[in-house]
MIDO-906369 format. One line per 8 residues: number of its first residue (from 0); their letters; for each residue z negated, y negated, x of C-alpha. Coordinates in steps of 0.02 Angstrom, whole numbers, plus 50000, padded with zeros to 5 digits. Layout:
REM residues N
NUM	a	Z Y X | ...
//
This chain:
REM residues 69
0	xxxxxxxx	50000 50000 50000 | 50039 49842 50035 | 49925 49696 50067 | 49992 49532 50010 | 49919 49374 50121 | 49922 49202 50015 | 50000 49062 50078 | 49860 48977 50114
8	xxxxxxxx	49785 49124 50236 | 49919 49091 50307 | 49922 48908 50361 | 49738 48919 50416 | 49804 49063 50537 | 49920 48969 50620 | 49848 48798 50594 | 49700 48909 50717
16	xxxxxxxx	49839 48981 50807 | 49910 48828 50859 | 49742 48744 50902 | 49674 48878 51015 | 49842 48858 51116 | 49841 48669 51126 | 49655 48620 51165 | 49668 48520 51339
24	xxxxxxxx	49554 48598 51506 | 49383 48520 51513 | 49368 48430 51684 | 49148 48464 51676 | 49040 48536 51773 | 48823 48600 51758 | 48756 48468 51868 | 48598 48517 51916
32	xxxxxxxx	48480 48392 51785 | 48582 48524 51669 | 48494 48694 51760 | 48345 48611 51759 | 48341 48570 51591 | 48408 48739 51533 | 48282 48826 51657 | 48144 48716 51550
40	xxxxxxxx	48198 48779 51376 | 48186 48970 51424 | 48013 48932 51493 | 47946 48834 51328 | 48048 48975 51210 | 47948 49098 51320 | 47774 49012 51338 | 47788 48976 51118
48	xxxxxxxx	47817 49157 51096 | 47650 49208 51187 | 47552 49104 51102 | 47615 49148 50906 | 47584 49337 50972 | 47405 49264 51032 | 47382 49181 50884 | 47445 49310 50756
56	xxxxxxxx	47393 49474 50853 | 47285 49534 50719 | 47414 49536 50602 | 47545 49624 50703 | 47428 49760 50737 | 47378 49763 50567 | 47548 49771 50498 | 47583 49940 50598
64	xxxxx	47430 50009 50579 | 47397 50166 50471 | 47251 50095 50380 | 47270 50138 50184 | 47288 49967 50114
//
């Protein structure tokens, strides 16, 4: 069988198509105020997941405990 693609499909494939082959080279670079800043995200997104486990420990172990509830 057959699928048949509407028109519109259509233009928003090649209206993509044509995008993805015409989008100019970026002429950036990660300086390294970037790294550093990136390097200081990871450590906070690391440092605030430690402390909700500190804070909400009893619940996690109480939500795989085997306790009858």
């Amino acid at each position: 069988m057959r699928r048949v693609v509407s028109s519109a499909a259509w233009v928003a494939y090649l209206t993509l198509g044509f995008m993805t082959l015409t989008i100019a080279p970026a002429a950036a670079y990660i300086d390294p105020g970037s790294g550093s800043l990136i390097f200081q995200v990871v450590v906070g997104a690391a440092m605030a997941v430690s402390l909700a486990v500190k804070v909400f420990w009893r619940r996690i172990t109480g939500f795989f405990s085997r306790r009858n509830r």
